[in-house]
N, C-alpha and C positions, 0 to 999 in steps of 0.2 A: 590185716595180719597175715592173712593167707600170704599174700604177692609179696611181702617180706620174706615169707620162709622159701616161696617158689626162686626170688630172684638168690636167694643166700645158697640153696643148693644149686643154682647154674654156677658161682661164684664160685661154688668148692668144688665141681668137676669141673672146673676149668681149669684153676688151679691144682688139683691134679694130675691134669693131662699135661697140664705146661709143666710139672716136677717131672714129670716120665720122660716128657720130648727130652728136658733140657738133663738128665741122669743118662741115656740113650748119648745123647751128644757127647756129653762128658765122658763117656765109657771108647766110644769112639776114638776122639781124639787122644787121650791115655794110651788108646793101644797103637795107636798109628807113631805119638812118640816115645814109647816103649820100643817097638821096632826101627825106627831110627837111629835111636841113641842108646842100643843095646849096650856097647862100651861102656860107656858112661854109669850106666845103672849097673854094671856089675859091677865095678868099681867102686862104685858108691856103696853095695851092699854087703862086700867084702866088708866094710868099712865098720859098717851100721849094724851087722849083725852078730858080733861077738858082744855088743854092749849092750842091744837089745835082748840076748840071753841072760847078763849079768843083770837086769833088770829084771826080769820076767823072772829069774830065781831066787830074785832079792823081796820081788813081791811075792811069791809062793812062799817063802820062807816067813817071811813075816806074817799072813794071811793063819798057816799051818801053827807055826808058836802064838799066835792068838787064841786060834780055836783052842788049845791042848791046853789054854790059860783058861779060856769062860767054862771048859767044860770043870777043871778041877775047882773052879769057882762054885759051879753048880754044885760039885756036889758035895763040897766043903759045907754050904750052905742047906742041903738038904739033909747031912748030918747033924747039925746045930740046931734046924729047924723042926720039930714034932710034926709028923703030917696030922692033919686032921681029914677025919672020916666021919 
């Protein structure tokens, strides 16, 4: 049972090490085509970014009208409800 659990942790820092290299790598080449194709990606974020606002305040909007719903739920509910002590 031992040599199961020894081999199963090599297995998972290995596997760690190989997400790090390969996050490392991918962080690399993002920035190297980031710099390349700087054009490109502001253009594209001109693009991307007014509707990614209209989202982002569409989900706060709704997020915020939920809450101000469960709370008057709550305490519609703890009106109706006798506490017990």
């Amino acid at each position: 049972m031992s040599a199961v659990k020894k081999t199963l942790k090599e297995v998972m820092k290995v596997s760690n090490v190989s997400g790090i290299v390969i996050g490392i790598l991918v962080i690399i080449i993002g920035l190297f085509l980031l710099v390349n194709w700087w054009h490109s990606f502001a253009v594209m974020f001109k693009g991307i970014f007014p509707i990614l606002l209209i989202l982002i305040g569409a989900g706060a909007l709704i997020y915020f009208i939920s809450e101000i719903k469960s709370k008057a739920e709550i305490a519609k509910e703890e009106k109706t409800t006798p506490e017990q002590k």
